[in-house]
N, C-alpha and C positions, 0 to 999 in steps of 0.2 A: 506461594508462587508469586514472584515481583514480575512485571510486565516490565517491555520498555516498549515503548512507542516512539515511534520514529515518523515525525512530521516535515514532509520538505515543504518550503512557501514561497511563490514568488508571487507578489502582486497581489494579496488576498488581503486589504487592508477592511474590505466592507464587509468578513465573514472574519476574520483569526485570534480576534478577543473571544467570540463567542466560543468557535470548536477547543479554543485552550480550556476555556473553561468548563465547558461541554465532558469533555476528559480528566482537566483537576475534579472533577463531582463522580467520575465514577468511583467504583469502591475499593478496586481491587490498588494491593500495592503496587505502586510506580514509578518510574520515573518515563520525562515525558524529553526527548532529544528533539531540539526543532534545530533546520537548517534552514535558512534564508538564504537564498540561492539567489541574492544577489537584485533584489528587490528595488524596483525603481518609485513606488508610491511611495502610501508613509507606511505601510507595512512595519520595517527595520523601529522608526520609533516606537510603534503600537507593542512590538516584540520586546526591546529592551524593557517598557513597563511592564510587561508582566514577567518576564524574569525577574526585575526586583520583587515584585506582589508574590511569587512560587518560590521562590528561594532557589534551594538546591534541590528543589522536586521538580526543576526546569534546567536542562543543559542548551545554553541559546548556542551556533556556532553560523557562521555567515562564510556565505563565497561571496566575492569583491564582482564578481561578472556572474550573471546564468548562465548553468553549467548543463541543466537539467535534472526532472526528477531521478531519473537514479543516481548522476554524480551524488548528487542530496541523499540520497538512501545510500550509497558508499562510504559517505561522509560521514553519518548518524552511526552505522553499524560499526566504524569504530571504535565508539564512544559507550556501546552497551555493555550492562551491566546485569541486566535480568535474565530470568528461566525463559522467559517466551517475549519475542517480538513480533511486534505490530504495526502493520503500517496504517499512518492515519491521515489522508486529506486535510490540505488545510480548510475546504468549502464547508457546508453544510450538508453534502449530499449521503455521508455516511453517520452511522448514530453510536455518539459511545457505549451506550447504552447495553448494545451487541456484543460488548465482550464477553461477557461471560458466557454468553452463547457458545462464542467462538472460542473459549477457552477449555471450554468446561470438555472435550476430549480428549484432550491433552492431558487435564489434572485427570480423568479417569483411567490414562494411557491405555486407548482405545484406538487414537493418532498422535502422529507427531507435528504431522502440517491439515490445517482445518483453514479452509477456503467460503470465506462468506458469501452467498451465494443470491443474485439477484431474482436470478431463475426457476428458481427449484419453486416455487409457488406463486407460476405467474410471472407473466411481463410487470418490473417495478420498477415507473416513472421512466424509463429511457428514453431516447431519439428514436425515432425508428431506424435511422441510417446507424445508427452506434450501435442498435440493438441487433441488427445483420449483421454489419460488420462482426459486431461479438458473438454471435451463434456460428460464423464462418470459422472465426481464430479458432474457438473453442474446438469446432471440428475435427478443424486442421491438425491442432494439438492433440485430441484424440486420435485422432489418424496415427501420427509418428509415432506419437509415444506411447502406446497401447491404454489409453487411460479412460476414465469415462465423467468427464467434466458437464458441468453446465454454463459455468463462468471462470474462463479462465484470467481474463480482464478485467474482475473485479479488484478493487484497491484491498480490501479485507485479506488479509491472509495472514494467519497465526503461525507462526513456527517456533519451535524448541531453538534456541539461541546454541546450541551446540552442531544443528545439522549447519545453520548458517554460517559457524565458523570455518567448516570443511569446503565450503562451496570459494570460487574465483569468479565475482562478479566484473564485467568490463563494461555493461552499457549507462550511459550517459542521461539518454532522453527515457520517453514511455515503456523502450522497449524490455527495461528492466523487470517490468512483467512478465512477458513469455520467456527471458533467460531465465529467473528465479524457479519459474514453473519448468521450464525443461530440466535443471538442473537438476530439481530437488526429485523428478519425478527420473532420470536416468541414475540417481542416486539411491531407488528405490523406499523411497522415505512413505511412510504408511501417511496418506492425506486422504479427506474427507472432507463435504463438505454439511454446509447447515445455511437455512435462509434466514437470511437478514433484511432490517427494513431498507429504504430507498428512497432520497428525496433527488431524483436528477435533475439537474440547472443547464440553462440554454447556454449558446456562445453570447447572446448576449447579458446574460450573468454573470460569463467570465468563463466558460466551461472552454480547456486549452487544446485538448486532444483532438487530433481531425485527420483528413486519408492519408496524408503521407506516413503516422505513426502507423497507421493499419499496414501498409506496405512492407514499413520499418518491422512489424512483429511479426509478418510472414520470413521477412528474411531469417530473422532470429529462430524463427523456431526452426529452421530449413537445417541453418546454419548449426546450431548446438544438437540437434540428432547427430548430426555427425561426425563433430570437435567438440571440443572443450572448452 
């Protein structure tokens, strides 16, 4: 089973040596799709070297402006080539470590979407305002969509690269989260989850997400119950 992983970066020049490499060390086969979405540090140089260092076990592609994280996951997913993709943070706060956690119901096809889960064993490392805010969405999303989440806002999420071909993604910013999750879940896709570890970072770390996207992922998930 070859993985792709789908990295969007912008500005992560003090963390994106590390999670490439973080991810060249896991085991499983892969290939690893970064987008630089547009990068004002030295990110973009720190990227071109490890594209040479990875070869063609690295596809590097760049937006000219930031677009946002899911233009950046829009971008990536055309480019994939594996049985199962994965989205990965360019910080430290998620562990590659987890994939096979996160994969391993898929390869047992038990599920087709597995949702790494911060919650399911315990509050791990959050904000407290992010940590509400994420128990609201999840609700929320439970509410519409008849489903029984814990973390609907976690970055971890495994999917079989064929349900993802079916799907018509349109959002831009964060809120490519709750469409993905509406989607795949009015698409009736068998998803599960499993808990993973958690290193969460302040905004002054660099951490980008804050309440206008929380508003942004009410809308969406308002919005895709009801359209397309």
């Amino acid at each position: 089973m070859k993985l792709s992983v789908i990295m969007p970066v912008y500005n992560e020049e003090a963390t994106v040596e590390e999670i490439v490499a973080r991810v060249m060390a896991e085991s499983h086969e892969k290939e690893l799709i970064i987008v630089d979405d547009g990068s004002l540090d030295n990110t973009s140089a720190i990227l071109e070297q490890l594209s040479e260092r990875y070869g063609d076990a690295v596809k590097l592609l760049r937006h000219e402006t930031n677009k946002g994280k899911g233009a950046a996951v829009r971008t990536a997913l055309a480019q994939v080539s594996g049985d199962v993709v994965i989205i990965q943070d360019a910080d430290l706060e998620y562990d590659p470590r987890d994939y096979e956690v996160l994969v391993r119901p898929i390869k047992e096809r038990t599920a087709d979407v597995v949702y790494g889960s911060r919650f399911l064993e315990g509050r791990r490392g959050t904000l407290l305002s992010n940590y509400l805010a994420n128990r609201f969405l999840t609700f929320l999303t439970n509410l519409l969509y008849n489903a029984n989440l814990t973390d609907m806002e976690t970055c971890y999420k495994a999917i079989r690269a064929s349900l993802l071909e079916g799907l018509v993604l349109h959002s831009n910013a964060f809120d490519i989260e709750p469409e993905i999750t509406a989607k795949l879940l009015k698409a009736g896709a068998r998803l599960c989850e499993v808990p993973i570890t958690y290193a969460g970072r302040t905004y002054q770390e660099g951490k980008k997400i804050g309440w206008r996207d929380g508003l942004q992922a009410i809308w969406t998930l308002l919005k895709y119950r009801f359209t397309d």
